[in-house]
N, C-alpha and C positions, 0 to 999 in steps of 0.2 A: 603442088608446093613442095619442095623440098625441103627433108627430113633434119631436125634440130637435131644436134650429136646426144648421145643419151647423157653424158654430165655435163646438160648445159639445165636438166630436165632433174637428174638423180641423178645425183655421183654415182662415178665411175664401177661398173660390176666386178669390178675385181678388191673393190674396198670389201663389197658383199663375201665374196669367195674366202677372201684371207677371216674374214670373220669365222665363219660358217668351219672353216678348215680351223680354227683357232680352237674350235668347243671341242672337249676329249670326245673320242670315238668316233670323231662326226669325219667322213670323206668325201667331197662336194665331188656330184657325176655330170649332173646339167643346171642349167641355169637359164632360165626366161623371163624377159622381159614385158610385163603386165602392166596392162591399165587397170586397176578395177574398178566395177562401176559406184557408182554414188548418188544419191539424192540429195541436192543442195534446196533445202529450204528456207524461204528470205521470209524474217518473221517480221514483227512487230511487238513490241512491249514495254509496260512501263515501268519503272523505276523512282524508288525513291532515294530524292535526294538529301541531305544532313547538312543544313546551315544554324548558325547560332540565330537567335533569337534577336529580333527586334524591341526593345526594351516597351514600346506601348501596345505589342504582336503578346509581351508576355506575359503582361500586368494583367489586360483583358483575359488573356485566355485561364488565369488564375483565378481571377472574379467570378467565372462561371463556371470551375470545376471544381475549387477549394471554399469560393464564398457563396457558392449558391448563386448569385445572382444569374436571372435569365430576363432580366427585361434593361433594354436599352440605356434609360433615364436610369434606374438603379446605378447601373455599371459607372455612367459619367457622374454620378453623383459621389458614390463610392471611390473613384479614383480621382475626383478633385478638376476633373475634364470638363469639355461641352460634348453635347449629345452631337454635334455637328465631326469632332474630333473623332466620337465612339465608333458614331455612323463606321467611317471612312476606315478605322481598323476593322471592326464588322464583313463592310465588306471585303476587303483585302484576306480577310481568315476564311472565310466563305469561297471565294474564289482560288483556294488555292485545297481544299476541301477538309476544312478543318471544323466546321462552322454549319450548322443550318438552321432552320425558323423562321421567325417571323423580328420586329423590333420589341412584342412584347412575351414572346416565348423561344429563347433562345439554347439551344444545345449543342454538344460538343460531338463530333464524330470521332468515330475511333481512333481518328490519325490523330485528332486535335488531343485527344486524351493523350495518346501517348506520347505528343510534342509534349505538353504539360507537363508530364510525367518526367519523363528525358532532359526535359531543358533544351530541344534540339527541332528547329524547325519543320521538319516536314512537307516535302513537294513533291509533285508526282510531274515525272521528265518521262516524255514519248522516246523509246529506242527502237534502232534496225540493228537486226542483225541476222548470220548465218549461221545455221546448224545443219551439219552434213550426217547423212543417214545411208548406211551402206544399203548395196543394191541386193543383197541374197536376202535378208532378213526384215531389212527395213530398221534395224536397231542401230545406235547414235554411236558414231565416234567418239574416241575418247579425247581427253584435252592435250593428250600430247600431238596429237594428228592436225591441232591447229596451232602449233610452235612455227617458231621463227627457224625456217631452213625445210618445213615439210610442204612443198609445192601440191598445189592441185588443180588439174586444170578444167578449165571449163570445156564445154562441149565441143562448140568448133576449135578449140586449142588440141584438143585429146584425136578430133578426126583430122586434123589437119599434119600431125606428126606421124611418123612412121618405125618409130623406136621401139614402141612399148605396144605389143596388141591388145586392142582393144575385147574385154571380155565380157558379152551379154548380160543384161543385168534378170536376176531371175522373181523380180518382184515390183509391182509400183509403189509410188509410195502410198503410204494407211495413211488418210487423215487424222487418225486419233495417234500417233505415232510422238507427235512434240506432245500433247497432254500428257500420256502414257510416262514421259521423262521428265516431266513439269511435277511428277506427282511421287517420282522416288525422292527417296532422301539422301542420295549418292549422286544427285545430277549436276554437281559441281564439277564431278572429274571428267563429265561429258558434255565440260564448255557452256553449263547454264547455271550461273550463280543463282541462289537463294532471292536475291533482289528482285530480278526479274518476276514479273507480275503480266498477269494478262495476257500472255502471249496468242497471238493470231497469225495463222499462218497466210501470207498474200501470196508467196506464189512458189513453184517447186519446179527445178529443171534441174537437167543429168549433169554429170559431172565426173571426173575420175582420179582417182589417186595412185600414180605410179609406183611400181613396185618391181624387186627382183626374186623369184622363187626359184629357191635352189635344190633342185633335186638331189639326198645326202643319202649317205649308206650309213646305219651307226653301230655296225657289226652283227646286227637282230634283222634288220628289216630297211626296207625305205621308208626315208621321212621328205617332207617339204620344208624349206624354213622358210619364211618372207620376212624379206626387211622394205623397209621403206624411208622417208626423211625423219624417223621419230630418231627422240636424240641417241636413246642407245643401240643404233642402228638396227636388231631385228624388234619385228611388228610382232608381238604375242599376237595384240586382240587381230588381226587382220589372220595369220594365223594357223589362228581357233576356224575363221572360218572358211580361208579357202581350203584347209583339211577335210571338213565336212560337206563343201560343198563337189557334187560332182561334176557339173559343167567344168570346173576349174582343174577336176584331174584329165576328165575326156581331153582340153586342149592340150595340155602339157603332155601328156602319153602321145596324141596323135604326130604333134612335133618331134618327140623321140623315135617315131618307127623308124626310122633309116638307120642302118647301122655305124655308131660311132667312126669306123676306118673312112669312111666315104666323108665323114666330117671334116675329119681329118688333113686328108689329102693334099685338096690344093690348097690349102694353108701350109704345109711342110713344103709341097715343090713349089711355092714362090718365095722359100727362103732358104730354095738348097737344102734342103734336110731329105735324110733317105728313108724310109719308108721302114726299114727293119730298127731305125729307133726309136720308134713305138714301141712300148713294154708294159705289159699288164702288169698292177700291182696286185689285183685279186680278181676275181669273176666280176668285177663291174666300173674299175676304174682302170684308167692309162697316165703312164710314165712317158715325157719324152725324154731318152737319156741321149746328152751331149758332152763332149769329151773339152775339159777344161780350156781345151781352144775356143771354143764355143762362147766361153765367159770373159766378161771384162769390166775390172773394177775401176777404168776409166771411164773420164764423160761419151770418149768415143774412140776407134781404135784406127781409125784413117786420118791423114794429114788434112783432108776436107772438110772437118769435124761430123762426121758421119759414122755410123756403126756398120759394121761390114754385114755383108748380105746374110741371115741367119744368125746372129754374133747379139748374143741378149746381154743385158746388163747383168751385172754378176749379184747385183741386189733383188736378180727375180731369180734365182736361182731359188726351188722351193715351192716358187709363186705357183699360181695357175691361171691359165687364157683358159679363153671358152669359145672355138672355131665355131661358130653357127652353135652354139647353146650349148654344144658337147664340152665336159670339162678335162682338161690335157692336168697336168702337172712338168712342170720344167725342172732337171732332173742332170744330175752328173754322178755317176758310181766313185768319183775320187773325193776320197774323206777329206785332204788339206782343200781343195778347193768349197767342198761345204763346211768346212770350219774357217775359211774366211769371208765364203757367205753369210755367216751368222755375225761376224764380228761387223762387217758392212754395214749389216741392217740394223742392227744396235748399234751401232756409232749414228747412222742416221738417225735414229729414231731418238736418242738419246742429248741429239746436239740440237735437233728441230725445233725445239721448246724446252724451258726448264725444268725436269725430270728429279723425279725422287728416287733415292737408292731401290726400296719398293718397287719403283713401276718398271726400272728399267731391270733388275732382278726377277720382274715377272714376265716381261718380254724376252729376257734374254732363255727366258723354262720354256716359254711357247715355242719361240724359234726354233732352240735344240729338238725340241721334242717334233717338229716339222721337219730338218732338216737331217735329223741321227747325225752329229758330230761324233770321233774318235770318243770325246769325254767333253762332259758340259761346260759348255764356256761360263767362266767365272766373271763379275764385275774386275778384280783383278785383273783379266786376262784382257778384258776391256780397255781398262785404264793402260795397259801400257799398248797396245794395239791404236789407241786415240794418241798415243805419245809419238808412236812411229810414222802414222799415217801425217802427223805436221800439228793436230791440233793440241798441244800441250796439255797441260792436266785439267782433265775431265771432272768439270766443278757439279757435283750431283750435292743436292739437297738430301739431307739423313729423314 
């Protein structure tokens, strides 16, 4: 079967990279593309529901908590009823487990106490649902890992793709593992409300959550970051623990033995680039430096609407690819051409969606501080830069 593109699966890893290059200190060197493993467990539980009261559901259940009454005949006598009437709420409160005895010894269960109490009918509804449990430890994902936009795939989905490898899982799942999170008082944030009742687990199969881990230099040491589809794009709790775990570093190291230039290579000769503009920044990252020909702040620079062979967009200027997981940086020594790479990317970013002076103020810190401009481009420098480029005055929210 052939391999789904990876931002059909996880955006794009260059969303990752700009991230990761955004944190101070931080130098993105490689970047791999991971499955990790997961336990999805498909449970069972009950729940209770909150409906308003049925006016002869309330009067009864009053009679027997407030008036004493527990026999039948009392009850319909007391509320003006036939025992045939009483019967028939009896049962219905009974049934729905509010209720138990006999017609001449009757009591209230603790739900029925507390409808009474509440004013609020009380039902107990059967639920399904999933709760995913990572594969090193066996402990619960958190409730961001089950948002809208965090994919996770199922088992022949995850072997069937080719984007993201797949990484052993180093544990099966504990059967006491959902009690064990049924029984903190934080298991809300790991996707299991308070309501839920009774849970039983019916059945448990693999599962994996894609990810990107970015091998970073942060002027001390190497670090990992992982992001994945949680909203603020890097994964703390994920993390936490492919740091500790070491299966996770043996694959990422084994992937790196080759030396970055061989990475390199036939990515620079299929776009005409020569080989001596590769430029170390420090003992562990590379520069590719191209000479402002190289750059183009149009859609595209041939009459065929095509970019010429090697000729990057002049808004990646800064950026960085990742030839087979090795990470480059795209790079030009001439200051006016990265001072209107900055102005590029914040007029983009700034026109994309409605922006506040703040955010695009903070974008325009990040970029200069990635790209070293002459002197920091200003909102200023902006606004008349979006006046020259055609888009007239630059309506930013204060």
């Amino acid at each position: 079967m052939s391999s789904a593109p990876a931002d059909t699966i996880l955006y794009a890893q260059t969303r990752a990279l700009e991230h990761a290059a955004g944190l101070p200190g931080i130098r993105p060197l490689r970047i791999h593309a991971l499955a990790f493993p997961l336990h999805a467990a498909e449970l069972s539980a009950t729940v209770e529901e909150r409906d308003p009261f049925d006016l002869l559901d309330r009067y009864v259940g009053l009679a027997i908590a407030e008036g004493g009454f527990t026999r039948r005949a009392d009850i319909a006598v007391f509320l003006g009823l036939t025992e045939h009437t009483v019967d028939r709420v009896l049962r219905f409160l009974g049934g729905i487990g509010h209720l138990y005895g006999t017609a001449d010894a009757l009591f209230l269960t603790e739900r029925g106490l507390r409808s009474v109490r509440d004013d609020r009918r009380y039902t107990e509804k059967q639920e399904r649902l999933r709760l995913y449990f990572d594969g090193v430890g066996c402990g619960p994902l958190r409730t961001a890992h089950y948002a809208h936009g965090v994919r996770i795939l199922d088992r022949d989905t995850g072997h069937a793709q080719r984007t993201f490898r797949l990484l052993p899982e180093a544990c099966g799942f504990r059967p006491g593992a959902v009690q064990e999170l049924a029984r903190r008082h934080d298991r809300g944030e790991y996707d299991l409300p308070d309501e839920l009742l009774n849970l039983e687990v019916l059945e448990v199969g693999r599962a994996f959550l894609p990810c990107y881990a970015v091998r970073a230099h942060d002027g001390h040491r190497l670090r990992t970051l992982v992001y994945s589809g949680v909203a603020d794009l890097r994964d703390d709790h994920l993390e936490e623990i492919l740091n500790s775990w070491p299966t996770a570093a043996h694959v990422m190291e084994s992937a790196d033995s080759e030396h970055p230039r061989d990475h390199f290579a036939e990515w620079m000769r299929e776009r005409g680039i020569a080989p001596q503009s590769l430029s170390w920044v420090d003992h562990h990252s590379f520069r590719l430096v191209l000479p402002p020909s190289r750059y183009t702040d149009r859609y595209s620079d041939r009459e065929d609407g095509t970019r010429g062979k090697g000729t990057f967009s002049l808004a990646m200027l800064g950026a960085y690819v990742a030839p087979r997981s090795h990470v480059l940086q795209l790079w030009c020594d001439d200051v006016p051409t990265r001072t209107r790479a900055v102005l590029t990317r914040a007029l983009a970013y700034a026109t994309a969606t409605r922006r506040t002076v703040p955010e695009v103020t903070a974008f325009l810190g990040r970029v200069c501080r990635q790209l070293e401009p002459e002197a920091d481009v200003t909102i200023d420098d902006l606004r008349r830069h979006a006046r020259r480029a055609g888009y007239g005055v630059l309506d930013l929210e204060e």
